[in-house]
C-alpha positions as CSV (number, residue, x, y, z in Angstrom):
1,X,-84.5,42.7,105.3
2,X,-83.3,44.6,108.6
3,X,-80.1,46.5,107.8
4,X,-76.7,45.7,110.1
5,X,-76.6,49.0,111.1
6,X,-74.0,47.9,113.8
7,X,-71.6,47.1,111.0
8,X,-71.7,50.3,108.8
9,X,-68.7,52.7,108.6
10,X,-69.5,56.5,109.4
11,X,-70.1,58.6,106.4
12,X,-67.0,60.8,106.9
13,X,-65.4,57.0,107.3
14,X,-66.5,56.3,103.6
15,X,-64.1,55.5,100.8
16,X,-64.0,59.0,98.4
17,X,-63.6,59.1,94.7
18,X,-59.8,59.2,93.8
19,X,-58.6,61.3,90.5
20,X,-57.4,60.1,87.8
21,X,-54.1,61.2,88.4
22,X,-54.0,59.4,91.2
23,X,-55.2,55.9,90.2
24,X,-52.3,56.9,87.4
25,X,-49.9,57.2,90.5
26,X,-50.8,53.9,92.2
27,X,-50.4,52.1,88.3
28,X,-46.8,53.5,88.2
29,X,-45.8,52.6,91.8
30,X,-47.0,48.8,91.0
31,X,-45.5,48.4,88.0
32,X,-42.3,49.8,89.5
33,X,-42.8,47.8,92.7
34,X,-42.8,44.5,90.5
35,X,-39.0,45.3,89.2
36,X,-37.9,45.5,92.6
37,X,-37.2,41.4,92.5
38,X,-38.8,40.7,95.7
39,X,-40.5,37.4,96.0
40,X,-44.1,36.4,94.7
41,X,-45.6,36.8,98.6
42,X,-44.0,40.0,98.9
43,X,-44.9,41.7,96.2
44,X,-48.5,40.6,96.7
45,X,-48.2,42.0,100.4
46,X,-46.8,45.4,99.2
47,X,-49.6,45.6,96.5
48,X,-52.5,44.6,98.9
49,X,-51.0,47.1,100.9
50,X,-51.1,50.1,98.4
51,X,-54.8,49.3,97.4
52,X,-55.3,48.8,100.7
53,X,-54.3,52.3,101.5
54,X,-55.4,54.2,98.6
55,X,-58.8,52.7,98.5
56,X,-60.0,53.9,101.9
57,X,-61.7,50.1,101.7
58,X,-61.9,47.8,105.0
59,X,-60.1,44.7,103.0
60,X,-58.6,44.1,99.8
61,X,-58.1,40.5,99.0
62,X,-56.8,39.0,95.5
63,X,-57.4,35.7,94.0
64,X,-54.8,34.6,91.4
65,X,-55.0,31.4,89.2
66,X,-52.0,29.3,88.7
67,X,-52.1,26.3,87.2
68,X,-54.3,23.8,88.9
69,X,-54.3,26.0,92.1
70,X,-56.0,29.2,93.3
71,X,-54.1,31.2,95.9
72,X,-55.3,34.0,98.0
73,X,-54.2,37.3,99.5
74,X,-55.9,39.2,102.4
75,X,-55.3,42.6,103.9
76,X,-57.7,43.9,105.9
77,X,-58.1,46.7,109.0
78,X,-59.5,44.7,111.6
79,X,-62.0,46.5,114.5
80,X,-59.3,45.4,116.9
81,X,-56.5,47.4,116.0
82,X,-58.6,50.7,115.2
83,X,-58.6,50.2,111.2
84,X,-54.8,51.2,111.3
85,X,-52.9,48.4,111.5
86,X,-53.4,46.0,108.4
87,X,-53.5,42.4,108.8
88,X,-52.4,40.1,105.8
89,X,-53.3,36.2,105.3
90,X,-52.0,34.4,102.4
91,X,-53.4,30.7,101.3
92,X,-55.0,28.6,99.3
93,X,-58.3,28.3,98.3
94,X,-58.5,24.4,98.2
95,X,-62.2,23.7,97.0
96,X,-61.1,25.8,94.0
97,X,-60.3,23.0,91.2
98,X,-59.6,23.0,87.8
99,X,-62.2,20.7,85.7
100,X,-61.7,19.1,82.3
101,X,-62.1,22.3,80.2
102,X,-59.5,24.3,82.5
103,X,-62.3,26.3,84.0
104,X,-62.5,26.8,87.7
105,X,-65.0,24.2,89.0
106,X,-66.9,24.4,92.6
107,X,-68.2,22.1,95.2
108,X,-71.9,22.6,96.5
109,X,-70.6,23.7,99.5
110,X,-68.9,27.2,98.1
111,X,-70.2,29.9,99.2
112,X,-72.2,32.5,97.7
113,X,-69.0,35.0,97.0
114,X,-67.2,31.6,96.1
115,X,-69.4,31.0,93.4
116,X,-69.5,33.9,91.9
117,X,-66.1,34.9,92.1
118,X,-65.8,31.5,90.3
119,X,-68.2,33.0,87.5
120,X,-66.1,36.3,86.9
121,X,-62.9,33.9,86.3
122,X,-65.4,31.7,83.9
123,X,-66.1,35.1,82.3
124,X,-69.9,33.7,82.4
125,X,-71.9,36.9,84.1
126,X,-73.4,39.6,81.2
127,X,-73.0,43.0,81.3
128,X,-75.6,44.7,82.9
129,X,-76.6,48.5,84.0
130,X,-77.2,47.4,87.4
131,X,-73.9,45.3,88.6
132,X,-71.6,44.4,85.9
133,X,-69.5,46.0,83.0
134,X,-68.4,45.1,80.2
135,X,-64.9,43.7,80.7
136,X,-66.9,41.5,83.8
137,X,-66.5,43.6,86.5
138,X,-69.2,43.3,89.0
139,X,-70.1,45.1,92.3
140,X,-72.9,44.9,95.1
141,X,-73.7,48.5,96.6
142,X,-75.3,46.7,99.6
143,X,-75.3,43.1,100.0
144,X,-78.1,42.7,102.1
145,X,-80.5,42.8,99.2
146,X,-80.8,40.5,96.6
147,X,-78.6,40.2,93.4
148,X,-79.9,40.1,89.5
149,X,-77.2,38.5,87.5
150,X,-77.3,37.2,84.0
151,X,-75.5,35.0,82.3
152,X,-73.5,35.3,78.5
153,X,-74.9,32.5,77.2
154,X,-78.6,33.5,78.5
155,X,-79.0,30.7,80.6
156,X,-80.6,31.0,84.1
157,X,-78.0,31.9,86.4
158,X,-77.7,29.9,90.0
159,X,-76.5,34.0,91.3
160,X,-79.5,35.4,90.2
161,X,-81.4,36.6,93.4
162,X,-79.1,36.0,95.9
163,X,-78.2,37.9,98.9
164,X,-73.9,37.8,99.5
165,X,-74.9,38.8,102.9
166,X,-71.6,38.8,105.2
167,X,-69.7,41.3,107.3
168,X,-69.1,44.0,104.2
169,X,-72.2,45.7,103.1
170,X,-70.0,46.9,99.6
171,X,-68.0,44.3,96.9
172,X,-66.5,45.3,94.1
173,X,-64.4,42.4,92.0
174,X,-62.6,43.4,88.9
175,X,-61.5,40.3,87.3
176,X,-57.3,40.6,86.5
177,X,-57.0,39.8,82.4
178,X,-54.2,38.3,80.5
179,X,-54.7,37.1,76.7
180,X,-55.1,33.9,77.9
181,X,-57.8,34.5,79.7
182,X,-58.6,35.7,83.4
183,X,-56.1,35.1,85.6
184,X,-57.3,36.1,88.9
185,X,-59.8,38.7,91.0
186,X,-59.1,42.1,92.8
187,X,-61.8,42.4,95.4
188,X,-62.8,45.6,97.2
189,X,-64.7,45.4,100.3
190,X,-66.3,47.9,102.3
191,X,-68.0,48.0,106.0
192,X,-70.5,50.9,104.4
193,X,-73.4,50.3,102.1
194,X,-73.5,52.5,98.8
195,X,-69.4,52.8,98.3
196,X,-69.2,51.1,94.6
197,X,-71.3,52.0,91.5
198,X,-70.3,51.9,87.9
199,X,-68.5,55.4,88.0
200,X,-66.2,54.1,91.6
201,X,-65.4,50.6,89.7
202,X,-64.8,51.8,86.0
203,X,-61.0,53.4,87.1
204,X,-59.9,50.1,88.8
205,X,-60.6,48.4,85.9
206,X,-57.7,49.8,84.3
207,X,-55.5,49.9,87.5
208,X,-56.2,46.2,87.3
209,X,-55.0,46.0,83.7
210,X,-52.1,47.8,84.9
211,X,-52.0,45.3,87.7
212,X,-51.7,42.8,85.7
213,X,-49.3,43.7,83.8
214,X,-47.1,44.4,86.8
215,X,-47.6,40.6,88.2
216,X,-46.7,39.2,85.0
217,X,-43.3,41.5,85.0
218,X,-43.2,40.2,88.6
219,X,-43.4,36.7,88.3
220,X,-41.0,36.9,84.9
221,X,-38.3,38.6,87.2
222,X,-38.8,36.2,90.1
223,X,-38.8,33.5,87.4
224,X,-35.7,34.7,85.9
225,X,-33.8,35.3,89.6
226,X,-34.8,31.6,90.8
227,X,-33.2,30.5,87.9
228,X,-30.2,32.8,88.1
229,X,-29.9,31.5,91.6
230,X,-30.4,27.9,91.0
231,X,-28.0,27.9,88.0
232,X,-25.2,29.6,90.1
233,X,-25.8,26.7,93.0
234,X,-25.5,24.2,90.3
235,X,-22.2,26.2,89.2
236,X,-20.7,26.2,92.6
237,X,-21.4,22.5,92.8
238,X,-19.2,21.7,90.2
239,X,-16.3,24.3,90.9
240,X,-16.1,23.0,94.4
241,X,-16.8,18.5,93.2
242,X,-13.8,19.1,90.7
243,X,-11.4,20.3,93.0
244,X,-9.0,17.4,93.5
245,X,-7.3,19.0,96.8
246,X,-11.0,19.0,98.2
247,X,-11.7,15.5,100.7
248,X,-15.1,14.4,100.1
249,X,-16.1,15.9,103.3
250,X,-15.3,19.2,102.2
251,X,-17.0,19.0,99.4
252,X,-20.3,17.9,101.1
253,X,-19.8,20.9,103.7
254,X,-19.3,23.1,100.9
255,X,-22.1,21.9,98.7
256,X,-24.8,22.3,101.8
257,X,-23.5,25.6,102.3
258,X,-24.6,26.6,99.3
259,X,-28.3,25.5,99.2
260,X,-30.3,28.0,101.6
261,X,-29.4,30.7,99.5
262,X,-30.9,28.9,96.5
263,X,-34.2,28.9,98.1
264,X,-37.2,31.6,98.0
265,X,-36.6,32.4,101.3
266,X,-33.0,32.4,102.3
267,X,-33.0,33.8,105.6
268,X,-34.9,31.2,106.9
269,X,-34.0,28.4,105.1
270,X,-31.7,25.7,106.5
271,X,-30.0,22.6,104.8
272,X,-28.2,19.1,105.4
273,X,-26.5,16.4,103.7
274,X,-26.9,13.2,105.0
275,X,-24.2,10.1,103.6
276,X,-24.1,6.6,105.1
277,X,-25.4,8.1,108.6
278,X,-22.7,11.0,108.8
279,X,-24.3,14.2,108.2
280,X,-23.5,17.8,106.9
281,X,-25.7,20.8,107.8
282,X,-26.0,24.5,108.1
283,X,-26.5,26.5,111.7
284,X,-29.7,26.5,112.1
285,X,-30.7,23.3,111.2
286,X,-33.4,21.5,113.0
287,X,-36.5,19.2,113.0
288,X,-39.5,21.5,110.7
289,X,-43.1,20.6,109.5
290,X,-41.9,22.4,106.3
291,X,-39.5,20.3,104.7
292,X,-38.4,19.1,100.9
293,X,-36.3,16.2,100.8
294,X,-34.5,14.4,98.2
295,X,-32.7,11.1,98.1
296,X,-28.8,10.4,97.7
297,X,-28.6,7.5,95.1
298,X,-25.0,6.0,94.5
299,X,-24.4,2.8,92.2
300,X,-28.2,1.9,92.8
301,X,-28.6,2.3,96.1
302,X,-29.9,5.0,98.2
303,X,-27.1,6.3,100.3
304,X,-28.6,9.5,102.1
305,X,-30.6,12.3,101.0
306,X,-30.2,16.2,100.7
307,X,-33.0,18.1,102.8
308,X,-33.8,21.9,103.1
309,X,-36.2,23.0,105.8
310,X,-37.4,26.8,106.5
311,X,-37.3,27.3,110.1
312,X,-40.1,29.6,110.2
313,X,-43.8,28.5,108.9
314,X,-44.7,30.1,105.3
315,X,-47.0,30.0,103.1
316,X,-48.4,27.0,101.4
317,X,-47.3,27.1,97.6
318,X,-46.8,24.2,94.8
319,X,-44.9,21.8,97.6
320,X,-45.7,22.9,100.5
321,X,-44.0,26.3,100.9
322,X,-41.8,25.3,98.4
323,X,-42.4,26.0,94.8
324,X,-41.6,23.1,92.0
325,X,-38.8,25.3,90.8
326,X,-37.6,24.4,93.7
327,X,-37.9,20.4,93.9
328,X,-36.3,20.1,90.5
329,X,-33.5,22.4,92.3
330,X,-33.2,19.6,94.8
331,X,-33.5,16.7,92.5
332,X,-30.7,18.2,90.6
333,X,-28.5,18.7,93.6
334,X,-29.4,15.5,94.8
335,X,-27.8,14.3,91.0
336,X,-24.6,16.0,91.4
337,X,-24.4,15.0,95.0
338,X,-24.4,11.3,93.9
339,X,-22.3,12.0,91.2
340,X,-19.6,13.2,93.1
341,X,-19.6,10.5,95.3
342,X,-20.2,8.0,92.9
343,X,-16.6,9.8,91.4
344,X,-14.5,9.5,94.6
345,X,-15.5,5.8,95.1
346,X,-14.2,5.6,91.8
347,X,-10.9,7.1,92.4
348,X,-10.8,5.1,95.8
349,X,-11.2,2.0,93.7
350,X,-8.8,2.9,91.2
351,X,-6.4,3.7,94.0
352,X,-6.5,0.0,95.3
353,X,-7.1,-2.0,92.4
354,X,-3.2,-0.2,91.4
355,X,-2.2,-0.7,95.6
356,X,-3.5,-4.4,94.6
357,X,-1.4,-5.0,91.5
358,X,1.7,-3.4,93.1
359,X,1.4,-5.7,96.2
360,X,0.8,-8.7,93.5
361,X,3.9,-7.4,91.5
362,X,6.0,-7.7,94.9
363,X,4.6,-10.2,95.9
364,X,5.5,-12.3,92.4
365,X,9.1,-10.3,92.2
366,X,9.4,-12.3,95.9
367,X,8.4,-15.5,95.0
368,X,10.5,-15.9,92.3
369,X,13.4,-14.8,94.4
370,X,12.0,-17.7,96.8
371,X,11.8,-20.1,93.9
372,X,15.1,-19.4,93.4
373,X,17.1,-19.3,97.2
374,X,14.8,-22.6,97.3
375,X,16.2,-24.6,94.6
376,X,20.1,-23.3,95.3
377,X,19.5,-24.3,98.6
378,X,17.8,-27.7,98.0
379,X,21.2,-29.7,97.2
380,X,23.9,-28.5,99.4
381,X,20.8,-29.1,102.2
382,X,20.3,-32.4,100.7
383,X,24.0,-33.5,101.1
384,X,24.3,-32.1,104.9
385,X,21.6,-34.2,105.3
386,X,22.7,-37.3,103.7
387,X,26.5,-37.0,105.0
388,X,24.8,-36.6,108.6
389,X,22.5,-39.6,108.1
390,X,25.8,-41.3,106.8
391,X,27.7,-40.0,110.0
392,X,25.4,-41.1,112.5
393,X,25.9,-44.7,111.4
394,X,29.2,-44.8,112.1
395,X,29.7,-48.0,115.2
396,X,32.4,-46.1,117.1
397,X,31.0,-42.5,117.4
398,X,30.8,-41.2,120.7
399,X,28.0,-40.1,122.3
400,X,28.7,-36.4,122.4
401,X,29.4,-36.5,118.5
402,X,26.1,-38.6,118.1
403,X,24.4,-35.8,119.9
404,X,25.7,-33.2,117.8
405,X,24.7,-34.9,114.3
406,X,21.2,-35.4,115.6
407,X,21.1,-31.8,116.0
408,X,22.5,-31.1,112.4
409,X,20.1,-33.6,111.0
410,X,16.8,-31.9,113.3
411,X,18.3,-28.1,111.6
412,X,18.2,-29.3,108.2
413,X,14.9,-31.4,108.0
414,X,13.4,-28.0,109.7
415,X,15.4,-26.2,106.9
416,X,13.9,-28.4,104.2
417,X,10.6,-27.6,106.2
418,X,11.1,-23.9,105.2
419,X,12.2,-24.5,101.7
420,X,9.2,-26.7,101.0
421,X,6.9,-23.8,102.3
422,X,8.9,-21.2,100.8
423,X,8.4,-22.9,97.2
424,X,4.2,-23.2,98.2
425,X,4.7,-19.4,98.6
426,X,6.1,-19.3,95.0
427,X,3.6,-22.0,93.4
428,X,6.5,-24.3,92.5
429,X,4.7,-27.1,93.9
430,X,1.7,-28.2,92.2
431,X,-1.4,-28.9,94.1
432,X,-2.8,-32.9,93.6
433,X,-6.5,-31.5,92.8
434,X,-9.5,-33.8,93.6
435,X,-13.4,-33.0,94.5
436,X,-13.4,-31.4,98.2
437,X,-16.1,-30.2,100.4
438,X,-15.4,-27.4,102.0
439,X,-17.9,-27.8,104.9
440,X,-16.3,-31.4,105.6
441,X,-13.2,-29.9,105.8
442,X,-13.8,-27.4,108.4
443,X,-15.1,-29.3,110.3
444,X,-12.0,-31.9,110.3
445,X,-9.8,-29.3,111.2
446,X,-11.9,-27.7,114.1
447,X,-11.8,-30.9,115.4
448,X,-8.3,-30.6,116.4
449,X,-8.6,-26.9,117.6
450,X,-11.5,-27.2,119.7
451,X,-9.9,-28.2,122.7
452,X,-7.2,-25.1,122.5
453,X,-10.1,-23.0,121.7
454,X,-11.6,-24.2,124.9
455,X,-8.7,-23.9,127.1
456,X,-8.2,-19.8,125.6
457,X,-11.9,-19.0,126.6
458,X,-12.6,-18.3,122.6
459,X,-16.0,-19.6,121.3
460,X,-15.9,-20.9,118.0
461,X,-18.7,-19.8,115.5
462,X,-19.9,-22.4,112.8
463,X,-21.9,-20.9,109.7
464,X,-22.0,-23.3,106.8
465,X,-24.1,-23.4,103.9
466,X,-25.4,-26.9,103.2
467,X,-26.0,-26.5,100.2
468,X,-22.2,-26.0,99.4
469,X,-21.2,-27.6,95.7
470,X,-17.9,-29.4,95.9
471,X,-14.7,-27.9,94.5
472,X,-11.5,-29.2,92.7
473,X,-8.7,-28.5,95.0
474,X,-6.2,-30.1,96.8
475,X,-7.4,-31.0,100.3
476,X,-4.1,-30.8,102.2
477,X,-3.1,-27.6,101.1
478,X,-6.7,-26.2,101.7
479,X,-6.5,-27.8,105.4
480,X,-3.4,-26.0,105.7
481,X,-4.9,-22.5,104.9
482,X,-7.8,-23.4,107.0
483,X,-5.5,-24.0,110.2
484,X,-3.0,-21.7,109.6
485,X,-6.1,-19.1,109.5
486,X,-7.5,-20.6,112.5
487,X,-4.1,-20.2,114.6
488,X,-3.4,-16.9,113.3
489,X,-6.9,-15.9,114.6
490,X,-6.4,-17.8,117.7
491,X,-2.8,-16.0,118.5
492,X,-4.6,-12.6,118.0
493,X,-7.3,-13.3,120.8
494,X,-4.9,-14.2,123.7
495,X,-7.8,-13.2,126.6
496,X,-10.4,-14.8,125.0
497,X,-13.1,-14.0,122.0
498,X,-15.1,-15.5,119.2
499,X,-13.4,-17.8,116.1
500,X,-16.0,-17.3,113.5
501,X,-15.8,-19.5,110.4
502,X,-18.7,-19.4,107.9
503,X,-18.6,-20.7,104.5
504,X,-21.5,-19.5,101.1
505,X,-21.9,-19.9,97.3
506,X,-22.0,-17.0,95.7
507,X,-22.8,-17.5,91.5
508,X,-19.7,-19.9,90.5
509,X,-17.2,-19.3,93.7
510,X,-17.7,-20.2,97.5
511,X,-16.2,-18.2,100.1
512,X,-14.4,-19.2,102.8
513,X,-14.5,-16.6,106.3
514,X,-12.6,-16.8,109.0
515,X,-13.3,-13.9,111.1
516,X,-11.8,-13.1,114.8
517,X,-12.7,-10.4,117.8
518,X,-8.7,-10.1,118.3
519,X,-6.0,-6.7,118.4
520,X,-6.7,-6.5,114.7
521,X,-4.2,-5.0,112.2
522,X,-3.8,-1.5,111.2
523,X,-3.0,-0.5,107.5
524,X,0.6,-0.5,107.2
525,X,0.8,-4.4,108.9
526,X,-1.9,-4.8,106.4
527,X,0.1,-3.9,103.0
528,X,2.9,-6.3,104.5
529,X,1.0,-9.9,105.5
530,X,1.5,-11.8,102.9
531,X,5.1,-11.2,102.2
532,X,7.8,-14.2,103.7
533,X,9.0,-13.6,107.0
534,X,7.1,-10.7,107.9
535,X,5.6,-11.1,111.4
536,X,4.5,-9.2,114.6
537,X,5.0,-12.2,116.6
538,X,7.9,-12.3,119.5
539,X,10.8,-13.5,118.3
540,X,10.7,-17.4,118.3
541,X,7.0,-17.6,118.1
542,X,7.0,-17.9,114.5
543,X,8.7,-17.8,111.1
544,X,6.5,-15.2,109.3
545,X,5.6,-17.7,106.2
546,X,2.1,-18.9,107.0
547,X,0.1,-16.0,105.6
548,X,2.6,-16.2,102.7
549,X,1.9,-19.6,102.3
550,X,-1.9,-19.2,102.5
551,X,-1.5,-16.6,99.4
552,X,0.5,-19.0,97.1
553,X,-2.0,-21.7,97.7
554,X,-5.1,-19.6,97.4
555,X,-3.2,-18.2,94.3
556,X,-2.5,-21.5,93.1
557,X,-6.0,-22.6,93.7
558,X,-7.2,-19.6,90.8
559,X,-9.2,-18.0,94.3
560,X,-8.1,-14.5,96.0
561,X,-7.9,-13.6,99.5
562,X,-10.1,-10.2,101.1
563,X,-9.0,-9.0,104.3
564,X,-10.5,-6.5,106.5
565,X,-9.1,-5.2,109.5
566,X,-8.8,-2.7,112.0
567,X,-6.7,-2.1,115.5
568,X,-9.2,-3.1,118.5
569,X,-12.1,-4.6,116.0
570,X,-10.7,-8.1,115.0
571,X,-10.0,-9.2,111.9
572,X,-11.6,-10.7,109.0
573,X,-10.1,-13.2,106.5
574,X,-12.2,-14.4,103.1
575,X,-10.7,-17.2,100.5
576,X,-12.8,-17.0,97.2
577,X,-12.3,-19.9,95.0
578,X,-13.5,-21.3,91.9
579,X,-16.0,-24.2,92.1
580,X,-15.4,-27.4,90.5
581,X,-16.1,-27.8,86.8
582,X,-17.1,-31.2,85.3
583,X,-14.5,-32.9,84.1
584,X,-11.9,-31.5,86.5
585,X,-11.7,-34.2,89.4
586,X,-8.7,-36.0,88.0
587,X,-5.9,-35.6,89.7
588,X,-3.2,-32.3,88.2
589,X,0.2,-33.7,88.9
C-alpha cells in the first residue's frame, strides 16, 4: 500500500521520549488542575491542552463515558495555523449507545477507530507483543498497514486485519480506568509513522491512571460546587419569599436575579420569570436556541414558567447544554416560585374575606339602626298621614289649604316609600317565595327598558341559559334588583354603550350578570355601595337606597352579590342564588 508521504511530519518534527520525571510533572499539574473548581469543559480543555503540549502529538482527543452518553474532546494543531495554535471541539458521540449489558454498543456504520475504541472500553482486545498491553492499551505505529488484534475471549475479532487508515499515520489509546470499569479513552495521534511502540505508550498508562484520578476529584468538586450553588439559590429564595415588606413583584425580580449565577456558566447565562403575561428578567435576556424552561403551576393551573437561556452557544451536555443537575435546579425554583405565589393569593384572600366580613358587620350594625329609625318612624308618619287625609275632607277648606295638605299627604306616602325600602335594606320584610324563572323575568323587565335603552344609544346584550332550573324566590323583589341593576347600569353609560345581562347554572346556584361599558367605580366608591344613602349621583337624582336595597333582598334571598369594577372599564354586577329545593314553592309569609 503506497505510503502518504504528503502527510508525514519531519523527523526533527517527531514526538521525543519524555522522562519519567516529567510524565511525574504533567500527573501533578492534572491532579492539581482538577482542585482548581473550574467547570467539567474547562478542565477537559486545560488537560487536552497539557497533553497536547507535552506530547509533541498533532491531536489529543478524550472520550469519556457518562451514563448513557459518550462525550468527546478534541485538541488538535491544525496545518492552517502552523501547528501552534490549538484548536478544541467538544461533543457528543451520538452513535455511541449503551446496550442491555451497559456496554458501549455500535451501529454498522462506525468507523474503523469507532469500533475499536468501542472494544478498549468493552475491555475485549488481548494483550499482545505487537499492539496491545496488558491493562488494554493499544497503538498502531503506522496505520496504513493492516492490524492483528485478538480478542479475550479468543473469538475472531471483526479488527483483526484492518487498516485505520486516516490523516494520522500513529494512534496510541490508553483506556482511562475506574474500579467500575473503563470510563473513557485518551487518544494520541500523530502525522508521522513509527511515534508509538510499547516503550512510548507504557508511561501514559500511568499518567492516565493519574488522569483518572484527577477527573474523578474533578467532577466530585464540580459536583459539590453545583450543589453548593444550587442550595444557596434555593436559600436566597426563601430569605427573600418570607419577607413580608417584599410586594410580590419584588420578590419575583429578586428571585430571577438570582438564577444565572446558579448555572454552569454564569457569565452567559440569562433568566426570566414569566406570571399571568407580566414578565421578570435579567439584562441580557433574549430569544436563544439553548434554553431550559420550566412551568409556573399555582392552585392547578399553569400560570407562567421560569426560563434560563445561555446567550452564547455551548456545548451539548445531559439537556442540551444544560446538565440534569441543572433541570431539577429549575423544577425546584419553579416549586418555590409557585409556592410563593400560591402564599400571597392566600394573604390576598384572607385580606378580603376579613374586608368582607367587616363590610357585612357594617352593613348589619346599619340595618338594624334602619330597622329601628323605620319602626319609630312608622306611627307618627302614619298619623300625619291619616290627620291629612282627615283634613282634606273638610267641605269648607280653601283651596290654598287644600293645596298645602296634598302636598303633606305626597311627602309622607314618599316617606313611607323610604321607610318601606329602608326595612328591605334591613330584611324586616319577608319575601312571599314562589317558583320563578329567572330567564322569564328578565325578559319582563327589559321589556320596559328597551325603549330608554334605545333612545341612550346603549345596546342591550341577552345571554341566557335555557336550561335554567327554576328558583324559590319572591318575583317582585327579584324584579326590583333586576331593574334597579339595569338603571344603575343605564345612569353610568350617559353617551351610550352595551347593557349586558346573562344568566347560568353553576352546580346548585344560578347567577345572575348584569354587566355595563360605563365610568365604572374605583375602590373606595366600591367599599361604600351597598350602604343607605350613599350615592355619586347629583343631588336630586337619587336617594342612595337601591344598591342597599338590592343587598337586603339578595341577602334575604340566602344568595351574595360579586362586583367588579374599575374607573373607565364598566362595571360588573353578579347575584348568586340558591336554586329551588323540592318542597319549597309554598308561599313563606
Amino acid at each position: 500500500m503506497p505510503k502518504k508521504t504528503d502527510q508525514t511530519e519531519p523527523r526533527s518534527q517527531r514526538p521525543k521520549q519524555k522522562s519519567p520525571k516529567a510524565f511525574a510533572a504533567l500527573s501533578r499539574e492534572l491532579l492539581l488542575q482538577a482542585g482548581k473548581g473550574t467547570t467539567r469543559l474547562d478542565f477537559l480543555r486545560e488537560v487536552t491542552r497539557l497533553i497536547l503540549e507535552f506530547s509533541g502529538c498533532n491531536a489529543v482527543e478524550f472520550w469519556l463515558r457518562e451514563q448513557d452518553r459518550c462525550f468527546r474532546c478534541v485538541g488538535r494543531l491544525d496545518r492552517a495555523s502552523g501547528g501552534q495554535s490549538p484548536h478544541f471541539e467538544f461533543d457528543t458521540l451520538p452513535q455511541f449507545q449503551t446496550d442491555a449489558t451497559g456496554l458501549v454498543a455500535l451501529p454498522e456504520t462506525a468507523t474503523q477507530v469507532e469500533r475499536l475504541g468501542a472494544a478498549i472500553l468493552r475491555g475485549e482486545l488481548a494483550p499482545s507483543a505487537a499492539s496491545t498491553l496488558a491493562k488494554g492499551s493499544f497503538w498502531v505505529a503506522d496505520t496504513d498497514l493492516p492490524v492483528s488484534l485478538s480478542r479475550r475471549d479468543g473469538q475472531t475479532s471483526s479488527l483483526d486485519n484492518v487498516v485505520l487508515g486516516g490523516e494520522y499515520r500513529s494512534v496510541a489509546m490508553i483506556p482511562l480506568e475506574r474500579a467500575e470499569g473503563t470510563e473513557g479513552i485518551m487518544l494520541l495521534k500523530s502525522r508521522s509513522p513509527g511515534v508509538f511502540g510499547e516503550s512510548a505508550v507504557h508511561p501514559y498508562e500511568q499518567l492516565a491512571t493519574n488522569l483518572t484520578l484527577a477527573l474523578t476529584h474533578q467532577k466530585t468538586q464540580s459536583a459539590l460546587a453545583e450543589r453548593v450553588k444550587e442550595m444557596t439559590c434555593l436559600y436566597s429564595i426563601t430569605q427573600a419569599s418570607e419577607d413580608p415588606g417584599l410586594q410580590l413583584d419584588e420578590i419575583l425580580s429578586g428571585i430571577v436575579r438570582l438564577l444565572p449565577p446558579s448555572w454552569q456558566y454564569p457569565d452567559v447565562a440569562a433568566a426570566r420569570i414569566t406570571l399571568d403575561g407580566k414578565t421578570y428578567e435579567t439584562p441580557g435576556y433574549g430569544e436563544a436556541s439553548q434554553r431550559q424552561s420550566a412551568e409556573l403551576v399555582v392552585r392547578g393551573e399553569t400560570r407562567g414558567a421560569v426560563e434560563v437561556v445561555y446567550t452564547q452557544e455551548k456545548p451539548q451536555l445531559d439537556e442540551g447544554p444544560f446538565m440534569k443537575e441543572e433541570r431539577g435546579l429549575l423544577d425546584a425554583v419553579a416549586s418555590q416560585v409557585s409556592l410563593v405565589v400560591e402564599r400571597r393569593l392566600a394573604e390576598e384572600d384572607r385580606v378580603r374575606l376579613q374586608e368582607q366580613l367587616r363590610h357585612a358587620d357594617r352593613l348589619a350594625t346599619i340595618g338594624q339602626l334602619a330597622a329601628g329609625v323605620a319602626h319609630e318612624l312608622n306611627e307618627p308618619l302614619g298619623n300625619i298621614l291619616g290627620f291629612a287625609q282627615l283634613a282634606k275632607k273638610t267641605a269648607s277648606l280653601p283651596d290654598q289649604a287644600r293645596q298645602d295638605i296634598e302636598k303633606i299627604i305626597g311627602a309622607c306616602l314618599h316617606a313611607r316609600e323610604v321607610i318601606k325600602k329602608l326595612m328591605m335594606f334591613a330584611r324586616q320584610t319577608p319575601p312571599k317565595k314562589v317558583q320563578v324563572n329567572l330567564n322569564q323575568l328578565v325578559q319582563e323587565g327589559l321589556y320596559f327598558l328597551e325603549a330608554r335603552c334605545a333612545r341612550q344609544g346603549i345596546e342591550v346584550i341577552r345571554i341566557l341559559d335555557p336550561d335554567l332550573p327554576e328558583i324559590t324566590a319572591d318575583s317582585a323583589q327579584l324584579y326590583q334588583v333586576l331593574v334597579n341593576l339595569a338603571v344603575n347600569a343605564l345612569q353610568a353609560m350617559p353617551q351610550g354603550g352595551k347593557l349586558t345581562l346573562r344568566t347560568a347554572r353553576s352546580d346548585d346556584r344560578i347567577s345572575l350578570v348584569v354587566e355595563d361599558t360605563g365610568e365604572g367605580m374605583d375602590e373606595k366608591v366600591l367599599k361604600k355601595i351597598f350602604m343607605p344613602f350613599f350615592t355619586t349621583k347629583e343631588v336630586g337624582q337619587g336617594l342612595g337606597l337601591g344598591l342597599a336595597v338590592v343587598h337586603g333582598i339578595v341577602s334575604g334571598h340566602m344568595g351574595s352579590i360579586r362586583v367588579q369594577s374599575k374607573p373607565g372599564e364598566g362595571s360588573r354586577f353578579e347575584v348568586i342564588l340558591p336554586v329551588s329545593s323540592p318542597g319549597e314553592d309554598e308561599e313563606v309569609g
